[in-house]
C-alpha positions in Angstrom: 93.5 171.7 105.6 92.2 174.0 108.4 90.6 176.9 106.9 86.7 178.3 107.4 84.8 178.0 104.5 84.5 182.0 104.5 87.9 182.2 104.4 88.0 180.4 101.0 84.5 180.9 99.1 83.1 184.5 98.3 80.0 185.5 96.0 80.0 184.1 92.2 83.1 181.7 93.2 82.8 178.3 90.8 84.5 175.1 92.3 84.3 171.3 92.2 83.3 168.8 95.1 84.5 164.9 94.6 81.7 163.2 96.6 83.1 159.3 98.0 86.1 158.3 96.2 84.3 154.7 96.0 82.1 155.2 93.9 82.5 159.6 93.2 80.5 162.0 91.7 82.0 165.2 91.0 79.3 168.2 92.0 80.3 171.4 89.9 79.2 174.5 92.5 78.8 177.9 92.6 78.2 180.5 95.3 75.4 182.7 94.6 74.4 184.8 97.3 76.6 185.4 100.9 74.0 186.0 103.7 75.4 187.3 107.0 73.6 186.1 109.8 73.3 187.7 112.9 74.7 185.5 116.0 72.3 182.9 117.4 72.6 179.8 119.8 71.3 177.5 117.2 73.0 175.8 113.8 72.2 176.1 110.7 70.8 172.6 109.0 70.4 173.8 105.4 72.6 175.4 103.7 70.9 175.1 100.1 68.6 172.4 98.2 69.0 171.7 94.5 66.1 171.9 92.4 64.4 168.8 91.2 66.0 167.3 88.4 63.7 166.8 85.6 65.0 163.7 84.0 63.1 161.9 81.1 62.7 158.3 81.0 64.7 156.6 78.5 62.0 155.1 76.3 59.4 157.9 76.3 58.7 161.7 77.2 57.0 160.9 80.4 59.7 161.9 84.1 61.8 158.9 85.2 60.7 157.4 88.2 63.0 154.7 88.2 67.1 154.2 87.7 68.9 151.1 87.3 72.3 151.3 88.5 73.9 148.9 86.2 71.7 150.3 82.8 72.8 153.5 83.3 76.1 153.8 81.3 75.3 151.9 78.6 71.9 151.6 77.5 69.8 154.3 79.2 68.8 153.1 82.9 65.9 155.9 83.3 62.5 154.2 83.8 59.0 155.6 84.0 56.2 153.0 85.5 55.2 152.6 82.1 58.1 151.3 80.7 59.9 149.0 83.1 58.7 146.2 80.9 61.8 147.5 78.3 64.1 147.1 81.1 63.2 143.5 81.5 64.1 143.0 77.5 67.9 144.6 78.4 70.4 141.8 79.3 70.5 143.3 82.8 71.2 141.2 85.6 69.0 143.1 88.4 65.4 142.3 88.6 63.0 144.8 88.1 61.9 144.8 92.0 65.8 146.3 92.5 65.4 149.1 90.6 66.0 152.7 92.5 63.7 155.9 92.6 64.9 158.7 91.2 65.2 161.2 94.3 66.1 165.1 94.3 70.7 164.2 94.7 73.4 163.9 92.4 73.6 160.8 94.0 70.4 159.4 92.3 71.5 155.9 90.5 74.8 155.8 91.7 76.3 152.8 94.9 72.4 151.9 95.8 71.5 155.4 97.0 68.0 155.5 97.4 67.6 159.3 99.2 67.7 158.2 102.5 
């Protein structure tokens, strides 16, 4: 493939992003806004930032702080700090100490991304 991404996406176009086939996440996108920049020397670095996901903790109504990689398919792997005491009484295999923070990616929880 050798096309510019103008050449393909245009203002309230929907599509779908497979993110590393080793461990994927699919990202549904959407373009919401074209802006037309005037010519400059220097790059862009941004194109957009997702909001923070608010995602709850699986025991309790406080945020997550905490995911657990290997808890997260099967028996809710979304920790607050008060309740990593119920991920000890899962029969998970990763200590406590492993756990990852939840950070602001559709990555969060998935191949040991941490946000860095």
């Amino acid at each position: 493939m050798n096309h510019k991404i103008k050449e393909v996406l245009r203002e309230k176009t929907k599509f779908s992003y497979t993110y590393d086939f080793g461990s994927s996440t699919k990202l549904d996108l959407n373009v919401v806004n074209v802006f037309k920049a005037g010519e400059r020397e220097e790059k862009i670095s941004v194109l957009a930032r997702n909001n923070q996901p608010e995602i709850k903790c699986s025991h309790c109504d406080n945020l997550a702080e905490f995911v657990c990689p290997d808890c997260i398919y099967n028996s809710g792997g979304w920790y607050c700090s008060n309740c990593l005491d119920k991920h000890e009484e899962n029969d998970c295999m990763r200590e406590t100490d492993n756990l990852l923070p939840v950070v602001n990616s559709p990555r969060a929880g998935v191949c040991a991304y941490s946000g860095s």
